[in-house]
Backbone bond lengths (Angstrom), bond angles and torsions (degrees), N, CA, C in turn:
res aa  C-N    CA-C-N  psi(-1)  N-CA   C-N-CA  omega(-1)  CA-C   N-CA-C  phi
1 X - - - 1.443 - - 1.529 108.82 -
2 X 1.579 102.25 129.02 2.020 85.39 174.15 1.407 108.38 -101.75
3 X 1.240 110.95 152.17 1.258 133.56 172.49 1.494 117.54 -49.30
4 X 1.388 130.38 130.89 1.545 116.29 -178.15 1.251 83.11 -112.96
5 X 1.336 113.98 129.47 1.764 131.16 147.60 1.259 105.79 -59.66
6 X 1.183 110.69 167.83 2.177 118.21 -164.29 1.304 68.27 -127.88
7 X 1.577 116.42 152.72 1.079 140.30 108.31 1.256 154.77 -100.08
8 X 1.062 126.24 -161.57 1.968 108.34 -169.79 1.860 97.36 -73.35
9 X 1.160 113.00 157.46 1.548 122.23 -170.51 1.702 97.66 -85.32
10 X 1.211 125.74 135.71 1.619 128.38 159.24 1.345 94.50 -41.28
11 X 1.707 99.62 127.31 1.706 114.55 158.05 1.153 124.86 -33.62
12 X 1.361 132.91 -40.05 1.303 131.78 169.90 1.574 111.83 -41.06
13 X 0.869 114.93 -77.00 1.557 147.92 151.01 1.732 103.73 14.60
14 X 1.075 92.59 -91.94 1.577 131.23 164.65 1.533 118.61 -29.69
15 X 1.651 107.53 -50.29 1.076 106.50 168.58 1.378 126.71 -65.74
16 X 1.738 109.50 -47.16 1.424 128.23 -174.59 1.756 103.66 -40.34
17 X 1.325 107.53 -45.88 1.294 134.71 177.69 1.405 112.30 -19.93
18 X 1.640 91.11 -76.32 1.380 115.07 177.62 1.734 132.41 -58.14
19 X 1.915 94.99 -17.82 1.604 88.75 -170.46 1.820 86.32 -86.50
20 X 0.882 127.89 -25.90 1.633 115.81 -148.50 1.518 124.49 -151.59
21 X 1.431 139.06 63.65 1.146 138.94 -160.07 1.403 111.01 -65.75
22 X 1.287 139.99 82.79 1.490 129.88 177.16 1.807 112.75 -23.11
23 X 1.350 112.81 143.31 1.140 94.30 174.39 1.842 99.67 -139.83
24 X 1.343 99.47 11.24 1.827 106.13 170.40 1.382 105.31 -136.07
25 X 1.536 117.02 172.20 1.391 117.20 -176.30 1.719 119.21 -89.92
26 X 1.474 101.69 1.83 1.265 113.50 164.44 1.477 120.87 -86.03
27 X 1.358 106.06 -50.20 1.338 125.77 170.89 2.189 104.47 -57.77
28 X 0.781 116.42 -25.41 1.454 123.22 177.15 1.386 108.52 -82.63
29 X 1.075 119.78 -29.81 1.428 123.39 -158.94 2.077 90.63 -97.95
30 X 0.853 105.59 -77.84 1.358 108.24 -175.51 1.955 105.10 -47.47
31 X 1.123 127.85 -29.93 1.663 123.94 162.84 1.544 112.13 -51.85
32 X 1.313 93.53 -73.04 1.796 104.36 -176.86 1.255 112.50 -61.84
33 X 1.535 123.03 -10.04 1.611 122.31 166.25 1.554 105.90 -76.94
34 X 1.335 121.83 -53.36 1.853 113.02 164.65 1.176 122.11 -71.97
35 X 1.232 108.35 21.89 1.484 100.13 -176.23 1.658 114.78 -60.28
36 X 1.602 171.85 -177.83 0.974 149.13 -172.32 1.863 90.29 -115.48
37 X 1.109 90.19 136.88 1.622 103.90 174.20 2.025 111.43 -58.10
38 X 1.124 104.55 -26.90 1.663 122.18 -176.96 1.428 93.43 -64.85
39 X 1.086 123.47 -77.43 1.590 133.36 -168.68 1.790 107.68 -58.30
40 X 1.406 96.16 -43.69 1.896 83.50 173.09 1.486 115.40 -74.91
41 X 1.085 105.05 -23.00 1.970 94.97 166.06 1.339 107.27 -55.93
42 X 1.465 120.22 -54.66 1.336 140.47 -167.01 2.057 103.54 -52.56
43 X 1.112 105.42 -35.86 1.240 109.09 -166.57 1.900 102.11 -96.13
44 X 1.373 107.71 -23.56 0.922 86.58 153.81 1.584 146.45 -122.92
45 X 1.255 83.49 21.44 1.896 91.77 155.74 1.606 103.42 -71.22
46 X 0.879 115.45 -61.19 1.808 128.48 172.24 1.870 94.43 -4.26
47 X 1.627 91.69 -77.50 1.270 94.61 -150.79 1.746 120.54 -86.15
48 X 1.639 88.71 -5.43 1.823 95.78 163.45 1.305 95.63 -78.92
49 X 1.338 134.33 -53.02 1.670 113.77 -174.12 1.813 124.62 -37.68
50 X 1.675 88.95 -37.39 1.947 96.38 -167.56 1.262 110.81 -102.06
51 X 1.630 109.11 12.90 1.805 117.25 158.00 1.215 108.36 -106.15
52 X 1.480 135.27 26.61 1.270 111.41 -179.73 1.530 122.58 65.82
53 X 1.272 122.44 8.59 1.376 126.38 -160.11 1.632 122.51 37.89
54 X 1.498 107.81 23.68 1.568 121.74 158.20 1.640 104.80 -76.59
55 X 1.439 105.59 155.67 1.620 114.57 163.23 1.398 93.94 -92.31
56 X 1.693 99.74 139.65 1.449 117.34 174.24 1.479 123.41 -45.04
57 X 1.465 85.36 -48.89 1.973 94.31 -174.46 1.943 106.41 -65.03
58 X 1.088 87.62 -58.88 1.880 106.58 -166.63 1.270 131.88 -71.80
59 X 1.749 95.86 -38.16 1.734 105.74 163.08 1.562 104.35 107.37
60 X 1.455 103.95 -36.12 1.377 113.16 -166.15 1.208 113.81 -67.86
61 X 1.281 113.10 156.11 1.848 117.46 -157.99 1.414 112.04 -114.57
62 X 1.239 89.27 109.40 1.813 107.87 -147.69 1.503 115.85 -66.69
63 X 1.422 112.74 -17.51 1.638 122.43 163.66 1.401 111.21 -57.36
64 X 1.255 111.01 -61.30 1.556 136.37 -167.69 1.745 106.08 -40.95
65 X 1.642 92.41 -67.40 1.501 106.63 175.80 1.470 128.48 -56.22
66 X 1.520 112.15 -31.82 1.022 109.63 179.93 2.083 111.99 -74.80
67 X 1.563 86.03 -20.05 1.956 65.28 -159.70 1.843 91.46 -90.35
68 X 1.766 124.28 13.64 1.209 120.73 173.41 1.278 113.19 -89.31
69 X 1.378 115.21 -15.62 1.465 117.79 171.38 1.642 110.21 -91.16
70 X 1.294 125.19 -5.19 1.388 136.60 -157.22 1.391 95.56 -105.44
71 X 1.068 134.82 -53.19 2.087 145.03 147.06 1.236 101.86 -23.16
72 X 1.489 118.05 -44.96 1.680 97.82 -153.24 1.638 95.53 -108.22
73 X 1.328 123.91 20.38 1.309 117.24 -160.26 1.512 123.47 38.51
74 X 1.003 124.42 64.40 1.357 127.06 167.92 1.610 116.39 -102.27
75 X 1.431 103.50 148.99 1.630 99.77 -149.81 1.784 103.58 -94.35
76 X 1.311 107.62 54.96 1.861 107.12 177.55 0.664 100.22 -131.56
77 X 1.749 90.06 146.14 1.465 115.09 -176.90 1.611 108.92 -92.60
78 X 1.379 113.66 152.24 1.243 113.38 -154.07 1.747 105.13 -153.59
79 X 1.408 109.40 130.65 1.334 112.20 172.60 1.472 119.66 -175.15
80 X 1.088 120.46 -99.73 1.556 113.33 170.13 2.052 104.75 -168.78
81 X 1.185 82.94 174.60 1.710 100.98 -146.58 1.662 97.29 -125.93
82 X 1.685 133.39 111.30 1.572 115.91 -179.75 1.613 86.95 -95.44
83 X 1.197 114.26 146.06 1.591 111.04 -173.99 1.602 90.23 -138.89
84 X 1.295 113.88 153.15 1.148 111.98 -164.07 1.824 95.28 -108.00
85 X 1.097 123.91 141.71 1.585 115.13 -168.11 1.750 105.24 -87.26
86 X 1.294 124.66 -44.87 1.492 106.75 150.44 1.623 126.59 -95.46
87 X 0.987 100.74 119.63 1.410 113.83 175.27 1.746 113.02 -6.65
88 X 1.078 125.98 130.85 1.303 118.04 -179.69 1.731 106.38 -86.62
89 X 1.411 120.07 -20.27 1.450 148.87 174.25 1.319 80.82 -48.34
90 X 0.761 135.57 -106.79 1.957 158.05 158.92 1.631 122.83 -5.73
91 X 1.322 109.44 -58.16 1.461 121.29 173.21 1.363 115.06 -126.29
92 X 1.817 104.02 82.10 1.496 95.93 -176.42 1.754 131.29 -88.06
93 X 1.472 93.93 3.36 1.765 94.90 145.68 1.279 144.72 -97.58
94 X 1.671 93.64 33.76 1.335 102.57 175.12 1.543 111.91 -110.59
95 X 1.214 90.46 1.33 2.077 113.68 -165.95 1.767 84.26 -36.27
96 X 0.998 125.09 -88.98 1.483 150.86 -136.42 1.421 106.25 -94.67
97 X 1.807 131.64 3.76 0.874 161.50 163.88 1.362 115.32 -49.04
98 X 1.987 134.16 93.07 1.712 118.28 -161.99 1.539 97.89 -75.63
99 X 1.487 120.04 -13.14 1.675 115.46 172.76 1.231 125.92 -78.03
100 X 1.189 116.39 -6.62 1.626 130.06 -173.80 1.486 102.38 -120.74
101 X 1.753 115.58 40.82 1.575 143.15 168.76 0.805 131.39 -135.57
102 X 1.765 122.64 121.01 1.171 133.18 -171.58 1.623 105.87 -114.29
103 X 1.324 121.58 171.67 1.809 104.85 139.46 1.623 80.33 -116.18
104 X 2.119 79.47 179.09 1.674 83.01 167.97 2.017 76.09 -168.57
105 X 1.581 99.68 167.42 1.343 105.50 -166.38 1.332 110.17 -107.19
């Protein structure tokens, strides 16, 4: 398994942070539902850059794969996934957390 180094979270990120710490799993759920689609791209270019563009879980190198299924015309859809590594259900001050971020494909 390789190690992902953290880096600093996109400003966006950071800010969201600051207006509103979820502190229930309702309150988590309805945040990360407005979250702005702009800033989660943003967050996750972030974190495909500092995986190597591997998925966390699988390893597999999610550029690679996609353009081998894209050659053979195969009909999947394909992109990436920010998954939060503890449950935000569970730990809802981790909602908005750039350490409690993965992608995966």
């Amino acid at each position: 398994m390789r190690h992902i180094c953290k880096r600093n979270p996109p400003y966006c990120l950071t800010q969201r942070q600051r207006i509103h710490v979820p502190q229930t799993a309702t309150e988590a759920e309805t945040a990360w539902g407005n979250f702005p689609s702009d800033c989660c791209g943003k967050v996750g270019e972030y974190l495909h850059a500092e995986q190597y563009h591997l998925c966390a879980y699988t390893e597999l190198n999610l550029d690679e794969f996609k353009n081998e299924l894209e050659q053979t015309n195969t009909p999947v859809k394909l992109g990436y996934h920010i998954e939060h590594v503890k449950p935000k259900s569970k730990f809802p001050p981790l909602t908005f957390d750039y350490n409690n971020r993965v992608v995966l494909g």
